[in-house]
C-alpha positions as CSV (number, residue, x, y, z in Angstrom):
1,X,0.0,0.0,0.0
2,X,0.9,3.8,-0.3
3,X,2.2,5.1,2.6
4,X,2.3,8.7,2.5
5,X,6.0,10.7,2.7
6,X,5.5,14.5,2.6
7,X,3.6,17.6,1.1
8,X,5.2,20.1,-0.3
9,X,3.5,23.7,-0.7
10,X,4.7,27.1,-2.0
11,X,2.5,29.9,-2.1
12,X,3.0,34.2,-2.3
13,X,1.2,36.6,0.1
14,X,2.1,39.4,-2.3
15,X,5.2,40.3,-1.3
16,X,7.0,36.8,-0.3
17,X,7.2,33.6,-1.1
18,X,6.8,31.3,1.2
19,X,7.5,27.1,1.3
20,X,6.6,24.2,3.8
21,X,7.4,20.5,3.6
22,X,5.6,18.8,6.0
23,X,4.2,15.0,6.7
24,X,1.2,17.0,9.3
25,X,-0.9,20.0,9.3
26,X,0.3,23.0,9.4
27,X,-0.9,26.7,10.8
28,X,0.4,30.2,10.5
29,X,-1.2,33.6,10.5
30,X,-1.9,33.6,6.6
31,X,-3.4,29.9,6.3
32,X,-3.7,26.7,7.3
33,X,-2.9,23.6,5.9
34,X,-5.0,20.1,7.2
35,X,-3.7,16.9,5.9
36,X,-6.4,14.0,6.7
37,X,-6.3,10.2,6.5
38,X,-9.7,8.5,6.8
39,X,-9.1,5.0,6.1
40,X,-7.8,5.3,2.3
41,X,-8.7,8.5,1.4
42,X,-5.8,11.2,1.6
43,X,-7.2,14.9,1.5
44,X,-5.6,18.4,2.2
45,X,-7.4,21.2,2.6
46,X,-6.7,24.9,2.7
47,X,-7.9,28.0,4.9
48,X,-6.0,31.1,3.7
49,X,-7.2,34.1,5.7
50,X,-6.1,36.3,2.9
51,X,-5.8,36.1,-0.5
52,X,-2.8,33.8,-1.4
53,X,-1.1,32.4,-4.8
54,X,-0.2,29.2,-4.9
55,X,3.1,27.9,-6.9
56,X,2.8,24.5,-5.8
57,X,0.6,21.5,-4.0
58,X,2.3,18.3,-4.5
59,X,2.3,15.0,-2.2
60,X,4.7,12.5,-2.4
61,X,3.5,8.9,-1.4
62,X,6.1,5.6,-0.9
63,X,5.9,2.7,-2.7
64,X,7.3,-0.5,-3.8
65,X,8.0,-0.6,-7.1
66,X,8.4,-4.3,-8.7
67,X,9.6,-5.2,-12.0
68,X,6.9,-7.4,-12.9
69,X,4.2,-4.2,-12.1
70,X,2.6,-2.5,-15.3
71,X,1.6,1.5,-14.4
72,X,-1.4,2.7,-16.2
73,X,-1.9,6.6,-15.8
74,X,-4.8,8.0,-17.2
75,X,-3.9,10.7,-20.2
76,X,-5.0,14.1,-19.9
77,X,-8.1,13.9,-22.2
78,X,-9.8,11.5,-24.8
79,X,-7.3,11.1,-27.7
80,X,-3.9,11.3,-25.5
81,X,-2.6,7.5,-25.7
82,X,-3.3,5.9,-22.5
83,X,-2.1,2.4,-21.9
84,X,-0.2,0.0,-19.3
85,X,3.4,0.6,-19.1
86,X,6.1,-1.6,-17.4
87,X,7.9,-0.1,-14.5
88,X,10.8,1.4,-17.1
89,X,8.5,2.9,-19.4
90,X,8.8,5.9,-21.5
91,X,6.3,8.5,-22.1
92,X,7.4,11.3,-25.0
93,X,6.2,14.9,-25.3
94,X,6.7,16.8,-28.0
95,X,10.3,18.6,-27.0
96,X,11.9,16.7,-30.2
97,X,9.9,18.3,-32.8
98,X,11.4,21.4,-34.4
99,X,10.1,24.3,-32.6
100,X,9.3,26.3,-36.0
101,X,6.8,23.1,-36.4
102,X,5.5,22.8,-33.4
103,X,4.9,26.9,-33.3
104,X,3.3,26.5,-37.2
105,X,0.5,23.7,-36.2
106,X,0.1,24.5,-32.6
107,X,0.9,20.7,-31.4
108,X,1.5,22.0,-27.6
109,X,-2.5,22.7,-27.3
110,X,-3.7,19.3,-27.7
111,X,-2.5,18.2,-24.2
112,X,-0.6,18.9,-21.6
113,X,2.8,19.9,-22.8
114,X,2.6,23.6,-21.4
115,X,1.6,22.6,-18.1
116,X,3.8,18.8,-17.6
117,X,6.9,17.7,-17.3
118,X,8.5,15.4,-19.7
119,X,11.5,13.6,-18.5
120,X,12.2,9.8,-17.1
121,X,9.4,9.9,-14.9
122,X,5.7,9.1,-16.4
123,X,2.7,10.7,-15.5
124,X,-1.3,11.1,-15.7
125,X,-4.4,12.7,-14.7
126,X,-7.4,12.0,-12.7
127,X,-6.8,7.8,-12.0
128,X,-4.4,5.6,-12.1
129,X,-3.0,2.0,-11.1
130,X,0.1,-0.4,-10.7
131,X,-0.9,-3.9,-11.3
132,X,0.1,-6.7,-10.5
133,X,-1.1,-9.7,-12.0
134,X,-5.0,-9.1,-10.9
135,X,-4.0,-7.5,-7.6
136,X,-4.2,-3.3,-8.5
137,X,-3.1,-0.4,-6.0
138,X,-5.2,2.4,-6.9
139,X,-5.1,6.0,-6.7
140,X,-7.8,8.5,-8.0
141,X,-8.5,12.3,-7.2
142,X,-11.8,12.8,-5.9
143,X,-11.6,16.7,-6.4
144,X,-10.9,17.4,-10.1
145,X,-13.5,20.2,-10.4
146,X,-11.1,22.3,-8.4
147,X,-8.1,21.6,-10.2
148,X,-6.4,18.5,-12.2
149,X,-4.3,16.3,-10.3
150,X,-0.9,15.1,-11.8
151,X,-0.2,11.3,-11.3
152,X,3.5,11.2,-11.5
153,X,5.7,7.9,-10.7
154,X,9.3,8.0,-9.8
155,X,10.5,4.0,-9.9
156,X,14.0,5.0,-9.2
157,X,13.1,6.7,-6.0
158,X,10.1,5.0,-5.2
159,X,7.8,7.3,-5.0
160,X,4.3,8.2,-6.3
161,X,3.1,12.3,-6.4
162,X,0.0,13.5,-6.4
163,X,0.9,17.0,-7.8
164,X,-2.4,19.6,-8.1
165,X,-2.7,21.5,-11.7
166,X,-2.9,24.7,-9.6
167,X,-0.2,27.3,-10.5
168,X,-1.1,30.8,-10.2
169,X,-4.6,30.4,-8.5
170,X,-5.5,33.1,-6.5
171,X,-6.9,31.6,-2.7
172,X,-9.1,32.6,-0.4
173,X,-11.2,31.1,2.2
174,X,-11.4,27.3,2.0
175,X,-10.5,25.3,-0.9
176,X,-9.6,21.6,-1.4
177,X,-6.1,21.3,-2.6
178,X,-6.0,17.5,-2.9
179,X,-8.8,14.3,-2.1
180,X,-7.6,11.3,-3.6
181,X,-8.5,7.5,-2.9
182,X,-5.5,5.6,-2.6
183,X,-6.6,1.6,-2.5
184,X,-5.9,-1.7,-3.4
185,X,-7.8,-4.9,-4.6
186,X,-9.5,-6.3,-7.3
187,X,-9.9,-4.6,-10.8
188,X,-13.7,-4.1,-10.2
189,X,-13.2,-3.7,-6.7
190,X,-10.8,-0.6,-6.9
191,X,-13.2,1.1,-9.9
192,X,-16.8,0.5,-8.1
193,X,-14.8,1.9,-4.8
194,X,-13.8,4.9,-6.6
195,X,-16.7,5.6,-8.6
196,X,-18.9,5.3,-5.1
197,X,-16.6,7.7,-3.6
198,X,-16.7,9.8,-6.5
199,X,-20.8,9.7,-5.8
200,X,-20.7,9.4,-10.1
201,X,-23.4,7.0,-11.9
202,X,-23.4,7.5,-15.6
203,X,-26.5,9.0,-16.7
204,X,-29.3,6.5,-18.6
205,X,-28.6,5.7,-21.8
206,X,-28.3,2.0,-23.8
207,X,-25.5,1.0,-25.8
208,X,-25.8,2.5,-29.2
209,X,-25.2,0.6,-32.6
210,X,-25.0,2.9,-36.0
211,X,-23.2,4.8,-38.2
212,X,-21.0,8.4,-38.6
213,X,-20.3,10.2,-42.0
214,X,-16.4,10.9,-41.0
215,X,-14.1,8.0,-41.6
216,X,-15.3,7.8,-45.2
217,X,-16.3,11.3,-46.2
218,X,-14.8,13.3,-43.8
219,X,-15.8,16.7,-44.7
220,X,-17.1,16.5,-48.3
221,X,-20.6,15.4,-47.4
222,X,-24.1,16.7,-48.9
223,X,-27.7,15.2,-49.2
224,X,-26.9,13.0,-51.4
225,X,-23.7,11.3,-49.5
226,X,-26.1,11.3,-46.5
227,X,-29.1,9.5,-48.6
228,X,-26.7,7.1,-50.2
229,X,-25.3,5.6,-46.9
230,X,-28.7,6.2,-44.9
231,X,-30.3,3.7,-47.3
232,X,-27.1,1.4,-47.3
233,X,-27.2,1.4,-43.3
234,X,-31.3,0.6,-43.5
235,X,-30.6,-2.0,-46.0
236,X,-28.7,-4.2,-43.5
237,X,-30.6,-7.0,-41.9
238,X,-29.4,-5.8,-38.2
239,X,-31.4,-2.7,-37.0
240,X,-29.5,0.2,-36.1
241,X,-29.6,3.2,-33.7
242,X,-28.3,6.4,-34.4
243,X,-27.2,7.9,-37.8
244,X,-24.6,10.9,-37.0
245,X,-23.7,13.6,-39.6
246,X,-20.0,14.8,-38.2
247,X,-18.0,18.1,-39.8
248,X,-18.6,19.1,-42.7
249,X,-22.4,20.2,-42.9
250,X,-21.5,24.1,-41.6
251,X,-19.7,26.7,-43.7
252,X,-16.9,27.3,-41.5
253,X,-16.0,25.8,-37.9
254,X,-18.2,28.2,-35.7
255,X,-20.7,29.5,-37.7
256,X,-23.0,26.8,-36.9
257,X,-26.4,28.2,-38.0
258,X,-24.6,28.7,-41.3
259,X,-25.2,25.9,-43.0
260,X,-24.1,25.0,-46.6
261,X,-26.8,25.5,-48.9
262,X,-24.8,23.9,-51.6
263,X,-24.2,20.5,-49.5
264,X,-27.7,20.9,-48.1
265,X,-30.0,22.8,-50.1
266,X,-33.1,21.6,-48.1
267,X,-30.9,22.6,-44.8
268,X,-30.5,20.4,-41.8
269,X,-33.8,20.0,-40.5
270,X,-35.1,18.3,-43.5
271,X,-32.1,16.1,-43.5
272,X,-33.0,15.1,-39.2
273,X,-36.6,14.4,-40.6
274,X,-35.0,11.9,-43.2
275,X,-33.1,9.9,-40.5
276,X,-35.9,9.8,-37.9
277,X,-38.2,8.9,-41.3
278,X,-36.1,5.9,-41.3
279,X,-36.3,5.0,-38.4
280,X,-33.1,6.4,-36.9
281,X,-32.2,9.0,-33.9
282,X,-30.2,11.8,-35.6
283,X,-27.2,12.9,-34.3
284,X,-25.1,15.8,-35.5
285,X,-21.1,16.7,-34.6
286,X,-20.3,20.4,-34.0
287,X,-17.3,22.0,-31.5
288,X,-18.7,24.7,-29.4
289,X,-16.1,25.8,-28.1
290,X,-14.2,27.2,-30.7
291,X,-14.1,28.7,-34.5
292,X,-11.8,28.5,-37.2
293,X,-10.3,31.5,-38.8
294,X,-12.2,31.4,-42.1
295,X,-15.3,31.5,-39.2
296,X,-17.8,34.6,-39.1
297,X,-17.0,34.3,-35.1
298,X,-13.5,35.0,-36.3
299,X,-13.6,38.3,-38.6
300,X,-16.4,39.9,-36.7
301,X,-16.7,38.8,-32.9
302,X,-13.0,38.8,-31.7
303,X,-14.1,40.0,-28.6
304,X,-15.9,36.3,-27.8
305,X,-12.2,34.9,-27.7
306,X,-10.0,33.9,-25.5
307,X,-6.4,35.6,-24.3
308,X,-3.8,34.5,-22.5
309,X,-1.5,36.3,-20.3
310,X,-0.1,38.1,-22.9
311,X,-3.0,39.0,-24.7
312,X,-2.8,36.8,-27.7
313,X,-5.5,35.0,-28.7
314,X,-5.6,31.3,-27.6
315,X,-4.9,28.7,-30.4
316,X,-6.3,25.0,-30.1
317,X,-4.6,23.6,-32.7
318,X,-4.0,23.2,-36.6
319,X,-7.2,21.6,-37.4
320,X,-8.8,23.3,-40.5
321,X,-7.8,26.9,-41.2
322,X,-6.7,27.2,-37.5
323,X,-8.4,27.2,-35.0
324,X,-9.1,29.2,-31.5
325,X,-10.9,28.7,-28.1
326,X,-14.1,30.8,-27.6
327,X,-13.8,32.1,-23.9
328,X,-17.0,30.6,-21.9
329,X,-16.7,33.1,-19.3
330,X,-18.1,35.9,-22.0
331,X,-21.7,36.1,-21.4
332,X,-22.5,36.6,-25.1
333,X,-20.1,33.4,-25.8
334,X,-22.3,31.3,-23.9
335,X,-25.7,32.9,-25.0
336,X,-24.5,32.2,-28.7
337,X,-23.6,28.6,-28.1
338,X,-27.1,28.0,-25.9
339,X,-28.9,29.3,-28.7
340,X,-27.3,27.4,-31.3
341,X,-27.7,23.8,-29.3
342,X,-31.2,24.7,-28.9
343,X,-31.7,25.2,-32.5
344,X,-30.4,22.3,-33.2
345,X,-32.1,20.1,-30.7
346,X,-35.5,21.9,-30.2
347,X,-35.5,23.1,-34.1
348,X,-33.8,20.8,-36.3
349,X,-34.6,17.9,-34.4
350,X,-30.8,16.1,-33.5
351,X,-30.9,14.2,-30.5
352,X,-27.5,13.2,-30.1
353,X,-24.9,15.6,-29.9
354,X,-21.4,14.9,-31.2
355,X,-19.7,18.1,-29.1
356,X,-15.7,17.9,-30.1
357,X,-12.4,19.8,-28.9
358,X,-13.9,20.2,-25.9
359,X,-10.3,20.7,-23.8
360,X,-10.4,24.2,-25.7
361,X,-12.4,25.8,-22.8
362,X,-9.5,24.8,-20.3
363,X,-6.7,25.5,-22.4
364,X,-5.1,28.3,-20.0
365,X,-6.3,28.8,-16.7
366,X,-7.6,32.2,-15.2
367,X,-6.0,33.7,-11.9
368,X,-9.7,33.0,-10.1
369,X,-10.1,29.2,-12.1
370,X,-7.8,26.2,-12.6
371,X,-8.3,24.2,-15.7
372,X,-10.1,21.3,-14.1
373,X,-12.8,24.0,-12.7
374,X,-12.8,25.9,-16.0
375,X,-13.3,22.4,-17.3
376,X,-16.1,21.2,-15.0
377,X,-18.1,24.6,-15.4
378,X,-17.3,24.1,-19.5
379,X,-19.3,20.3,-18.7
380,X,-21.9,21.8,-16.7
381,X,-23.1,24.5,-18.9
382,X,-23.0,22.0,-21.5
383,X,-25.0,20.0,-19.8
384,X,-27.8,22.8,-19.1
385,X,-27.6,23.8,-22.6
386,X,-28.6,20.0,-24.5
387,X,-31.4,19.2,-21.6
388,X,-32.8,15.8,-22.5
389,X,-30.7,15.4,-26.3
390,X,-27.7,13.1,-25.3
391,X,-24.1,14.1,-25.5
392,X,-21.4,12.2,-27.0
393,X,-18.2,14.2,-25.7
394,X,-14.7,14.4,-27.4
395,X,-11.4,15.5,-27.1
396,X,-12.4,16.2,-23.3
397,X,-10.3,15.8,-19.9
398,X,-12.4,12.7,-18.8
399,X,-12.7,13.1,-15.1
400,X,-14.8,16.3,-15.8
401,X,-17.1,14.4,-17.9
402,X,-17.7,12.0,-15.1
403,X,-21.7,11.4,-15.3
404,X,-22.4,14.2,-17.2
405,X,-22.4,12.7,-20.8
406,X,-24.5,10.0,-21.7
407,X,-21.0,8.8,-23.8
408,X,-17.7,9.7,-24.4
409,X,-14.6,9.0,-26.6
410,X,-11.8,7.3,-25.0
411,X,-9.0,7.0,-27.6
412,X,-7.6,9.5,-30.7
413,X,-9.1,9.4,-33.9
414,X,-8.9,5.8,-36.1
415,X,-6.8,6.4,-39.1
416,X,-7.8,4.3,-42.6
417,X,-4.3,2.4,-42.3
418,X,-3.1,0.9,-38.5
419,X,-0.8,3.2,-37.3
420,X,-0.2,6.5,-39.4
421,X,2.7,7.8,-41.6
422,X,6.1,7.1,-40.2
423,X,6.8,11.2,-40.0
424,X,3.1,11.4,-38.2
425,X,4.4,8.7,-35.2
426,X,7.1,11.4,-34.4
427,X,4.3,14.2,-33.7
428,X,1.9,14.3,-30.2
429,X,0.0,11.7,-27.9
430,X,-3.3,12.9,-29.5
431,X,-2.5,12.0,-32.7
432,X,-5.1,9.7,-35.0
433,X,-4.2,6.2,-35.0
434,X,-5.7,3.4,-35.2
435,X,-3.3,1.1,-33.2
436,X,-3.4,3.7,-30.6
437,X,-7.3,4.0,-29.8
438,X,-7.8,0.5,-29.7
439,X,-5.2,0.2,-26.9
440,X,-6.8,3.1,-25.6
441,X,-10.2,1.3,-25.7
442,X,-8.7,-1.5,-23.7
443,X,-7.0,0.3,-20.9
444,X,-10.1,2.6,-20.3
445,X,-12.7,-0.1,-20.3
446,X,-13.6,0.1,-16.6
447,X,-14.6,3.3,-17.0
448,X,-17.7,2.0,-19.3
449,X,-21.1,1.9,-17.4
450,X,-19.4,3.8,-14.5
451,X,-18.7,7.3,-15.7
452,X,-20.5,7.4,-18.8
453,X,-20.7,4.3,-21.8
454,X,-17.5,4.5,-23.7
455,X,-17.5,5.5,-27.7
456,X,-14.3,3.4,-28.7
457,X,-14.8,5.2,-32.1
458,X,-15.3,3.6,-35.6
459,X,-14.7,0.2,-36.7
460,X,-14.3,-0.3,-40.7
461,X,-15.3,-3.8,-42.5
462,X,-15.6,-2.6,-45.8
463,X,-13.1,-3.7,-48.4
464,X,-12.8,-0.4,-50.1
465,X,-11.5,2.8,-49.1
466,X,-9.0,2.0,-46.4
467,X,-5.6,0.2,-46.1
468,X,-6.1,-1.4,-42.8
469,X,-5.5,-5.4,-43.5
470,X,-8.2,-8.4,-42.8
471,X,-6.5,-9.0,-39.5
472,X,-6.8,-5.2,-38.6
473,X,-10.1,-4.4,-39.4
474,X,-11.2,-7.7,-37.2
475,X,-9.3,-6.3,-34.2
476,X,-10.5,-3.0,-34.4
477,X,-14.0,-4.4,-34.5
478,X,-13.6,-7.4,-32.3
479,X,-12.4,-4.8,-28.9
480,X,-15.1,-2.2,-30.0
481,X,-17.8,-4.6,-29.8
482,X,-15.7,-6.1,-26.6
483,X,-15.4,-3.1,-24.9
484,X,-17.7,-0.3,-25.9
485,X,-21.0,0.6,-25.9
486,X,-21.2,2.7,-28.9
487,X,-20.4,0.4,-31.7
488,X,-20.2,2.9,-34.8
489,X,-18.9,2.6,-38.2
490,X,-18.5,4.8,-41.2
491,X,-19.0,1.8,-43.7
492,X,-22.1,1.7,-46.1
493,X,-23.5,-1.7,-45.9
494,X,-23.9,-1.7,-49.7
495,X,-20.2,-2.1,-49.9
496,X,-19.9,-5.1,-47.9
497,X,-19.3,-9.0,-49.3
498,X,-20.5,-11.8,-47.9
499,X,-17.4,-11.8,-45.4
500,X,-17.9,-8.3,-44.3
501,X,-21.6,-9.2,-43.4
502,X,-20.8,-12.1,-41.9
503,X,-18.0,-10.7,-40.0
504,X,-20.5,-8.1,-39.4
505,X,-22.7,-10.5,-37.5
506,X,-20.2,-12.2,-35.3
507,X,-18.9,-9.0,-34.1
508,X,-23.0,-7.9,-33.0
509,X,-23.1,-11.5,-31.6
510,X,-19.9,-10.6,-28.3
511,X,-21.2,-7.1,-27.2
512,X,-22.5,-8.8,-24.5
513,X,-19.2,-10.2,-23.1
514,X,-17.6,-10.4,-19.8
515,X,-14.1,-8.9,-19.6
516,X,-11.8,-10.9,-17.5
517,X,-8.8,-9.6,-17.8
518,X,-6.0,-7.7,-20.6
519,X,-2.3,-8.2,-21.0
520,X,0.1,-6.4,-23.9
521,X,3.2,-7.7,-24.2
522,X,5.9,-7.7,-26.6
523,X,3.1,-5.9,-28.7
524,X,1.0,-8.9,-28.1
525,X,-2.7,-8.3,-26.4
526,X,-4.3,-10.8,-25.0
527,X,-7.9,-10.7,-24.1
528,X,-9.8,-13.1,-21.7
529,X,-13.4,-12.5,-21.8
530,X,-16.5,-14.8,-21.1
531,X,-19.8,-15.2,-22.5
532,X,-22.2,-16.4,-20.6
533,X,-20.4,-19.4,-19.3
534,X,-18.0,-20.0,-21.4
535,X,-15.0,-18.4,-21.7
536,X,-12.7,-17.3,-24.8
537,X,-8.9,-16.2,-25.7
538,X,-8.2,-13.6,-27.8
539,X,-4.1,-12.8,-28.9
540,X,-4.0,-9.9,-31.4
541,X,-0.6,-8.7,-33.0
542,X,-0.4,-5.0,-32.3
């Protein structure tokens, strides 16, 4: 078990700075610092009497590292690569990218490579766990809407630090620094344990079987794209659930009540009305949190956006024409994207909601908000906005989606060949791949059913329009259908052989399995699962 070593804290009054290391509580005449224990869940809070800034929470925890362990530490949202690592594993940022690049397609804003360190040691957020065989040591912050907390392990020294994402908040009064549950047991005994203590149930929703327009589209879609592989999807012997229209149906990224009249002359209520005619829920992608630069938003509201610290206005990334985070603290910001959800729910008629690049709300903190309160906030107004239409969130810090969204994407993008360009391996953790999500939807299973159901993103049968090979595509499909609840594809049925179809059918036929347990090694996974009573083995080369 953890035992816990010290706490270190560093904070400014406004004229000094001040440290403490301590292992108990400590008490002067500008705060006070309680460190509890109750049974195994370690918390610290702070009093400050007057305003304070804090430079740094971090405790440090001992523990016995073995060589046979494997770490898992949770990434810091949906598409960063999150898997099991043995004890002298590597994780790389993006330091060994030339910086001219990195400036020219804004890589740093995916994740967390502003805000972490990237050395020997490996690190997450929210959860993580050392495991060893089926015995796991467990530790997962209870208090992420006040701040992200760091998972960092140091094998060599034998430590584990629980370090809070808290730099440059401004304190006063009472305010939890750090809540964590540090346990051990069973795979399902640690997760229903944390999840209880979390006081999270994922919100009421069924698994979801159906189909989005991006892995063979992408953006060039119109009516007729939508008819052809509506009516491919409906041709199918197997009765599907949703049919979800992703990017590509507005005229920029942003102006989402500007939708292409060329693509979709008849608009996008017409086009809802045509999936629920067959039968279907409609759902519909947008990113509210952000515009692109060839956006309306952009030339004409540049107030709505959000600075930084030096004034600049906050990139997200290099998606599209570029793209920038909306600030959600600008009451106009949020009036514009509650009116444009309820168009498209109340007016248009799109029950799902596909709301992407989420982390762009929390992309720089404010002096009065960490990013894991910004992000919680972002969640929460989201959640006010849709009402009863359900969310499928993306490219979000998970913790903050905790039982908030009735699903959410737990691994990058899938890529139409296994593993990306050789060049495109060299560039960040959130990079599309399909190698990568799958390994992602393995090592984030237990989070299915208990904060939300898990979209493990696409699988592809279909024999045209992709590279991946026979062997590929039945992986990708076989731990989707494993491990998910929202078994999506991009295929249109009409392509299919009779091997895609009947593949088709065996993967429909083990959604209802039992995971027992996951092992990768030397690139091989294993999978033990059981249905009903029987019980299977499946070895994949990754």
């Amino acid at each position: 078990m953890l035992k816990f070593k010290s706490l270190q804290f560093l904070y400014n009054d406004g004229e000094n700075d001040f440290m403490a290391i301590t292992s108990s509580s400590v008490c002067n005449e500008r705060m006070k610092l309680e460190i509890n224990t109750e049974g195994d869940v370690f918390s610290v809070k702070l009093t400050a009497n007057s305003e304070i800034t804090i430079q740094k929470l971090c405790a440090e925890f001992e523990c016995e590292f073995k060589d046979s362990d494997r770490i898992f530490l949770n990434g810091y949202q949906s598409w960063t690569d999150s898997v099991e690592h043995t004890v002298d594993g590597k994780m790389r940022g993006i330091s060994h990218i030339p910086c001219a690049i990195r400036e020219k397609y804004a890589f740093s804003q995916y994740g967390d490579y502003n805000f972490a360190d990237y050395g020997d040691d490996m690190h997450g957020w929210s959860y993580g766990y050392i495991r060893n065989d089926d015995k796991y040591i467990f530790i997962g912050s209870l208090a992420e809407d006040t701040g992200f907390t760091q998972l960092i392990t140091q094998v060599d020294k034998g430590l584990i630090s629980l370090k809070k994402d808290c730099e440059g908040i401004a304190v006063s009064g009472e305010w939890c620094a750090l809540k964590a549950l540090l346990t051990e047991g069973g795979e399902n005994e640690v997760f229903d344990r944390y999840f209880s203590e979390l006081g999270v149930k994922p919100r009421a929703a069924e698994p979801i079987f159906g189909y989005t327009s991006w892995y063979n589209h992408y953006q060039d879609i119109d009516r007729n794209t939508i008819k052809d592989d509506l009516n491919g999807l409906n041709a199918h012997t197997v009765k599907a659930d949703v049919f979800q229209i992703d990017d590509g149906w507005q005229t920029a990224v942003g102006d989402w009540l500007a939708v292409d009249v060329v693509k979709f002359p008849d608009g996008m209520k017409k086009t809802a009305n045509d999936i629920k005619d067959a039968g279907l829920i409609p759902g519909i992608w947008l990113a509210p949190f952000v515009c692109e630069e060839n956006s309306a938003i952009f030339r004409y509201n540049k107030e709505w956006l959000l600075l930084d610290d030096s004034l600049e206005y906050v990139r997200g990334g290099s998606n599209w024409s570029g793209f920038y985070a909306l600030d959600i603290y600008n009451p106009e910001v949020r009036e514009y994207i509650k009116f444009v959800i309820e168009t498209i729910v109340n007016e248009w008629g799109y029950k799902l909601l596909k709301l992407d690049f989420l982390y762009a709300a929390c992309i720089v903190p404010r002096r009065d908000k960490t990013r894991g309160q910004i992000m919680a906030e972002a969640m929460d107004f989201l959640r006010e906005c849709a009402g009863d239409a359900m969310i499928l969130a993306c490219g979000v810090p998970l913790a903050s989606a905790f039982g908030k969204v009735e699903y959410c994407r737990i691994g990058c993008d899938v890529s139409l060949d296994w593993n990306d360009k050789l060049h495109m391996r060299l560039m960040h953790r959130e990079r599309i791949s399909t190698k990568n999500t799958i390994l992602n939807t393995v090592f984030r299973r237990q989070l299915n059913g208990r904060a939300f159901l898990n979209d493990p993103d696409v699988f592809l049968l279909r024999p045209c329009n992709n590279s991946l090979s026979p062997e590929q595509k039945k992986c990708l499909a076989e731990v989707n259908a494993l491990m998910g609840s929202v078994l999506f594809t991009s295929d249109n049925f009409y392509d299919y052989t009779e091997a895609e179809t009947k593949e088709l059918a065996k993967i429909l036929k083990i959604r209802d399995a039992k995971i027992i347990s996951a092992d990768l090694d030397n690139d091989i996974l294993s999978l033990r699962f059981r249905i009903g009573e029987k019980k299977y083995i499946k070895r994949y080369d990754m």
